[in-house]
Backbone as ProteinMPNN parsed JSONL, in Angstrom:
{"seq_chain_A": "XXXXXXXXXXXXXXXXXXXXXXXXXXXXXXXXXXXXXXXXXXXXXXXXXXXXXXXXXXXXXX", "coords_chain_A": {"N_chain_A": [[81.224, 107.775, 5.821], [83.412, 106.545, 7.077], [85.019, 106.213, 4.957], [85.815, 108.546, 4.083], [87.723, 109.2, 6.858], [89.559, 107.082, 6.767], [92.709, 106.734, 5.451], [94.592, 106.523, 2.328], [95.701, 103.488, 1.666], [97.069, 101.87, 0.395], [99.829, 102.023, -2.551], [101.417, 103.559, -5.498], [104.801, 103.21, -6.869], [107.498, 104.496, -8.407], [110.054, 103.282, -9.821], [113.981, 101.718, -10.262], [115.24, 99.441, -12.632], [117.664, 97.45, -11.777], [119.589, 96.067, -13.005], [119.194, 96.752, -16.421], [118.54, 99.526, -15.699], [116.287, 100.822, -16.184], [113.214, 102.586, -16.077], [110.371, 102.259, -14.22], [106.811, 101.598, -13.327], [105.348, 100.794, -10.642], [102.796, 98.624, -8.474], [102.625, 99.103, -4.914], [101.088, 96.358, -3.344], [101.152, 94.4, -5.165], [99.416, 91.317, -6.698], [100.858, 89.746, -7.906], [104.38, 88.525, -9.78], [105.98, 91.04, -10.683], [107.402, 92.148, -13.614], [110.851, 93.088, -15.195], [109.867, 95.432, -17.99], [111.992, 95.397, -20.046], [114.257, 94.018, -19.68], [113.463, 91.759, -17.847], [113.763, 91.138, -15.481], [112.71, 90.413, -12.205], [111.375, 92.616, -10.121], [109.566, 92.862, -8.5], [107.957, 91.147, -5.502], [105.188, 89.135, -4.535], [103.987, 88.648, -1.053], [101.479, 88.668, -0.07], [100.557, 90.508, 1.158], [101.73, 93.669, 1.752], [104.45, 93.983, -1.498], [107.449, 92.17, -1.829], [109.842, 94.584, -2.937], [112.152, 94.44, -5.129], [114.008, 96.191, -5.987], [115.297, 99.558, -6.822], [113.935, 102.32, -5.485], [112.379, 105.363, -6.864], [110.385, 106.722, -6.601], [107.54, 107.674, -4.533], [104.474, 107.691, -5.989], [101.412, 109.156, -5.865]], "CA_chain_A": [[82.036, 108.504, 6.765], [84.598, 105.633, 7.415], [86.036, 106.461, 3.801], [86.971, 109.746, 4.655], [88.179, 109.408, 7.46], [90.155, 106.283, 6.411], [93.564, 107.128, 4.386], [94.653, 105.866, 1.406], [96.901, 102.631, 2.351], [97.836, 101.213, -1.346], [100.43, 103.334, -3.131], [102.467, 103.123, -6.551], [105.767, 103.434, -6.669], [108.209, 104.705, -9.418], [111.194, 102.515, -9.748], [114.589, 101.791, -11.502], [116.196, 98.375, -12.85], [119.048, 97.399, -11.284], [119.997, 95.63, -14.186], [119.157, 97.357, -17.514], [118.19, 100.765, -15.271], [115.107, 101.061, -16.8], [112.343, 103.22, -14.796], [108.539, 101.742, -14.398], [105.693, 101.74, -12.175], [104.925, 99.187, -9.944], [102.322, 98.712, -7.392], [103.055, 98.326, -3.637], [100.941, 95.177, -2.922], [101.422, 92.949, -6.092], [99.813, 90.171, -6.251], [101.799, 88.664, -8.7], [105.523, 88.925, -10.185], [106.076, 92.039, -11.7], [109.238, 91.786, -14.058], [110.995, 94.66, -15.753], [109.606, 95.071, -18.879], [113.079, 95.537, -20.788], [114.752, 93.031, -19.222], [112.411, 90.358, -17.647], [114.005, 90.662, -14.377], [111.655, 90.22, -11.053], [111.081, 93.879, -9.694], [108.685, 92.821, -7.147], [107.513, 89.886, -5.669], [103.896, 89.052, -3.73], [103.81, 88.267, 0.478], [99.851, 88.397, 0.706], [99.956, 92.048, 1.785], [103.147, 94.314, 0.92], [104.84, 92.875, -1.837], [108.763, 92.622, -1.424], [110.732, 95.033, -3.979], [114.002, 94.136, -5.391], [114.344, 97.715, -7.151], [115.634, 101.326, -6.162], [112.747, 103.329, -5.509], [112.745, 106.488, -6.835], [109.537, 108.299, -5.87], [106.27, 107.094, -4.228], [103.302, 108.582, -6.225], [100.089, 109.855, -5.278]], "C_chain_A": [[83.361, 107.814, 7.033], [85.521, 105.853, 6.211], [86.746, 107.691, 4.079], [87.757, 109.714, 5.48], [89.731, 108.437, 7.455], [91.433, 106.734, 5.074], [94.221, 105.932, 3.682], [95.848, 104.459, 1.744], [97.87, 102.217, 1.204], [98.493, 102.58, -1.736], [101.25, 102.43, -4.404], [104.126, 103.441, -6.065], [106.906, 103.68, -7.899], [109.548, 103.827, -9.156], [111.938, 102.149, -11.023], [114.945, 100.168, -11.612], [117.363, 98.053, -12.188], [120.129, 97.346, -12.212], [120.187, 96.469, -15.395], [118.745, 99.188, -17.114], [116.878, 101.24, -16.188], [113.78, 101.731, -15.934], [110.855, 102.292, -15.253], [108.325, 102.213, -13.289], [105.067, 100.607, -12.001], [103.525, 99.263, -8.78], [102.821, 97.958, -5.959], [102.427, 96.905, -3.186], [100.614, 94.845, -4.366], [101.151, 92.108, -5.929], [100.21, 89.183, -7.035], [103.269, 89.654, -8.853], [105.41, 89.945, -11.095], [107.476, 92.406, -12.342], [109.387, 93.023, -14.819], [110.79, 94.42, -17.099], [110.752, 95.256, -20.2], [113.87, 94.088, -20.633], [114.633, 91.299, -18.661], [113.001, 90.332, -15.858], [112.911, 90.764, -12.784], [112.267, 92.082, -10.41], [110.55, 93.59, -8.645], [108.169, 91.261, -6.976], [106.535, 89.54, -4.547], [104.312, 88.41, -2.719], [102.595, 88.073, 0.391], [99.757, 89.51, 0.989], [101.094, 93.087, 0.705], [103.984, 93.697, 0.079], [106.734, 93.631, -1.571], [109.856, 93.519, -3.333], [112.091, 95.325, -3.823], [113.926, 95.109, -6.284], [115.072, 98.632, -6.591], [114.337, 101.892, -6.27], [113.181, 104.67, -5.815], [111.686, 107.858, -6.294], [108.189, 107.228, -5.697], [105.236, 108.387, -5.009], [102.211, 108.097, -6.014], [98.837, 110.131, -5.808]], "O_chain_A": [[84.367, 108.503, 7.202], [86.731, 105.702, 6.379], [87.954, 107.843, 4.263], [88.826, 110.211, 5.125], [90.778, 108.848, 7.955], [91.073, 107.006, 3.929], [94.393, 104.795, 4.12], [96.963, 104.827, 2.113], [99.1, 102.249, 1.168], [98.112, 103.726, -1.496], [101.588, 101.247, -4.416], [104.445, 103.867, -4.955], [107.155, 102.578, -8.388], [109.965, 103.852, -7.998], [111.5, 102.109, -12.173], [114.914, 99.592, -10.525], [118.144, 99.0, -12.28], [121.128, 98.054, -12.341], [121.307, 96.965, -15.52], [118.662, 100.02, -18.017], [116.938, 102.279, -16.846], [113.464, 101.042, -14.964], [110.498, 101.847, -16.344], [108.99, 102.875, -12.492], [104.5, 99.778, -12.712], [103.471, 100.372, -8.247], [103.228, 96.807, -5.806], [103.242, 96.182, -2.614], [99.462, 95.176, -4.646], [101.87, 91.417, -5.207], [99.97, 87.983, -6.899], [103.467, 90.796, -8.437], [104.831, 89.814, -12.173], [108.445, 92.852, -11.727], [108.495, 93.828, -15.085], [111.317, 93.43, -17.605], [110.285, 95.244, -21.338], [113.966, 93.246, -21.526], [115.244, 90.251, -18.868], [112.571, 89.458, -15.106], [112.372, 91.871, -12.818], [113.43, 92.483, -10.373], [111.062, 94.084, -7.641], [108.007, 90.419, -7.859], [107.058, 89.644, -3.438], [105.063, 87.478, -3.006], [102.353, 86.977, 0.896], [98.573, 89.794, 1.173], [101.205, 93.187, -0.517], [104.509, 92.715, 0.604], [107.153, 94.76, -1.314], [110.278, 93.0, -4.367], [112.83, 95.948, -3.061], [113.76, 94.797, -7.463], [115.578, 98.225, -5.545], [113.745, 101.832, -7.347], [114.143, 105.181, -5.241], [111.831, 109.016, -5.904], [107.887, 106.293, -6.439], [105.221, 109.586, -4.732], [101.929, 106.9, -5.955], [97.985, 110.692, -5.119]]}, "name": "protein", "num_of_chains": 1, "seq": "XXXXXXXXXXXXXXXXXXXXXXXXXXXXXXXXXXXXXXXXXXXXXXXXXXXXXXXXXXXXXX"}
């Protein structure tokens, strides 16, 4: 019962490069470095909960 009622907290997130503009998919809590895979540059980077993204977001999916 607690699952249902409980909503989903984790989410992806579509995102671009800054750098080489390259789109991926990242997850919101990371718990590691997630680098762009064109480029190598840090996209996201792990807190322990939310991780912090150095990207443009372009769409949260679902």
């Amino acid at each position: 019962m607690v699952r249902e009622a409980r909503e989903n907290r984790s989410s992806f997130y579509k995102v671009k490069c800054p750098d080489c503009e390259n789109e991926q998919t990242i997850f919101g809590k990371a718990s590691s470095v997630v680098k762009c895979i064109v480029c190598g540059r840090d996209l996201a980077v792990p807190t322990g909960g939310k991780a912090i993204i150095k990207a443009e977001i372009l769409s949260e999916l679902k």
